[in-house]
N, C-alpha and C positions, 0 to 999 in steps of 0.2 A: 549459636554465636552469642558471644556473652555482649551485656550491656554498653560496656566501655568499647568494646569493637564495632559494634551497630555505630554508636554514636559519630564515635571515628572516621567511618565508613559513610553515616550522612552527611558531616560536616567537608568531607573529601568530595561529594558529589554536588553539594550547594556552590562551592568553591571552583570549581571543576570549569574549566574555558578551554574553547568552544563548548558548544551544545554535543550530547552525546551523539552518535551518529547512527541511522537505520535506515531500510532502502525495503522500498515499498513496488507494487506492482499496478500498475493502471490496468485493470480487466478490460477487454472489449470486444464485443464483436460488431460487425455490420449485417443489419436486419435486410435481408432481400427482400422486401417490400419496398421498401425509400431508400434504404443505400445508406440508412444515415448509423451514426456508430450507438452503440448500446454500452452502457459501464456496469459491472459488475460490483456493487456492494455490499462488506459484509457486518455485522453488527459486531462489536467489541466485546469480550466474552466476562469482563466485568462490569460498564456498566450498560450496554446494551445500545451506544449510540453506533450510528453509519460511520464504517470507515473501509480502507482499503488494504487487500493485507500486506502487511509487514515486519519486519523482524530485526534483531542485530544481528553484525557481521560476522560470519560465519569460518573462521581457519581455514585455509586453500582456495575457500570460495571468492570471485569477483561481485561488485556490488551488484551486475544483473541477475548473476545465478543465484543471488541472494534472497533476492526479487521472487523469482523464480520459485526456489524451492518453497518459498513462504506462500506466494500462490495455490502451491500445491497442498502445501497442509492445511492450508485455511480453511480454501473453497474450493479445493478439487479441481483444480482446471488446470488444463495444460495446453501448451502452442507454443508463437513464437515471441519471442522476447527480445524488445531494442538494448541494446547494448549501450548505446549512448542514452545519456538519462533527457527525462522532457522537463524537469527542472525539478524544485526541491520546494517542501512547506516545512513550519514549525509546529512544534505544539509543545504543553506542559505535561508530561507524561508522571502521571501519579503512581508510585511505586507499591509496593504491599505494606509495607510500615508508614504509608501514611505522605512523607516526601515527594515533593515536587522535582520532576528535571526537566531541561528543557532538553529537547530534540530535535536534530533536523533532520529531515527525512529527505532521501533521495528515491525521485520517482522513476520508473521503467517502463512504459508502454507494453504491455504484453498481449496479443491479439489469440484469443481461446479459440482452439482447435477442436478440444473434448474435455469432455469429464469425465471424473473417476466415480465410482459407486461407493469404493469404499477408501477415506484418506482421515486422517489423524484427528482432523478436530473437526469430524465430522458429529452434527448432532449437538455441540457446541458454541454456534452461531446461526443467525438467519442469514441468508443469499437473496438476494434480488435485483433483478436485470431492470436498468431504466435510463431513460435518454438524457444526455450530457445536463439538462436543465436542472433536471430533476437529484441529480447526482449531486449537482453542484449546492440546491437546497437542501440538501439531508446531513451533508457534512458539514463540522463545524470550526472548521480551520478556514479562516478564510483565504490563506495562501494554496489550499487544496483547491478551493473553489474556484477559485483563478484557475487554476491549473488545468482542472476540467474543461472549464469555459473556451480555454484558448484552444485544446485538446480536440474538443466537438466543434471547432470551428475549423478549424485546420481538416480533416477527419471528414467534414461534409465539405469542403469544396470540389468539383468536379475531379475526378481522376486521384483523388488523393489518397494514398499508400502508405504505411508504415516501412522507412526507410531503415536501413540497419539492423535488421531484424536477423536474430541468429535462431538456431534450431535448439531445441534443448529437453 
């Protein structure tokens, strides 16, 4: 891409209203020991902070199978995924030339069934299982952090179910 097209092409993204748009996956299981819910995070493959996976929107695909499929390449995991989203964070997403965009990110609930041994961007991130608190301190959005918060509190009260959950 020549000079004068990049340039083009950043000043078109600086410019650019709304925030670009991506749709993310809330990993979780429920630990049978306490009943209470566990979030799967994965590390960022540039600079190595906690996040959760996600991607842009994908041609045919809807915003959960979005979710979804990003799940899958991330961090191997597969189950069931809400369809309805559990709400949405931002962040400054740093491009490879350097540029800043903003993003907003639409989250999904997805409750892990299994994992795969072998998936795309395997070997490529660290994984690690840990309670809503802790999740909620490793990431650095704080609209995610919220997100968790509310997520693990919902999620531990008595009887409480991932509602809307589709097979995928």
């Amino acid at each position: 891409m020549s000079l004068l097209h990049r340039l083009a092409s950043d000043v078109h993204l600086m410019l650019r209203r709304p925030a670009r748009m991506q749709y993310a996956a809330l990993c979780y299981r429920i630990r049978k020991k306490t009943g209470e819910p566990e979030i799967l995070l994965i590390t960022s493959r540039d600079t190595g902070r906690w996040v959760i996976p996600k991607g842009w929107p994908m041609q045919g695909k809807r915003a959960h199978e979005v979710a979804e499929r990003e799940a899958y390449e991330e961090a191997g995991v597969n189950g069931k995924i809400r369809k309805t989203a559990l709400g949405f964070y931002t962040y400054q997403k740093r491009m490879d030339h350097g540029l800043q965009i903003s993003c907003k990110v639409q989250v999904h609930a997805l409750e892990v069934e299994d994992f795969s041994k072998n998936f795309p961007e395997k070997g490529a991130r660290r994984l690690e299982w840990v309670d809503c608190g802790e999740a909620a301190r490793r990431v650095a959005e704080p609209s995610l952090k919220e997100l968790i918060l509310d997520f693990g509190k919902r999620m531990s009260t008595p009887g409480a179910q991932a509602p809307n959950a589709a097979h995928g």
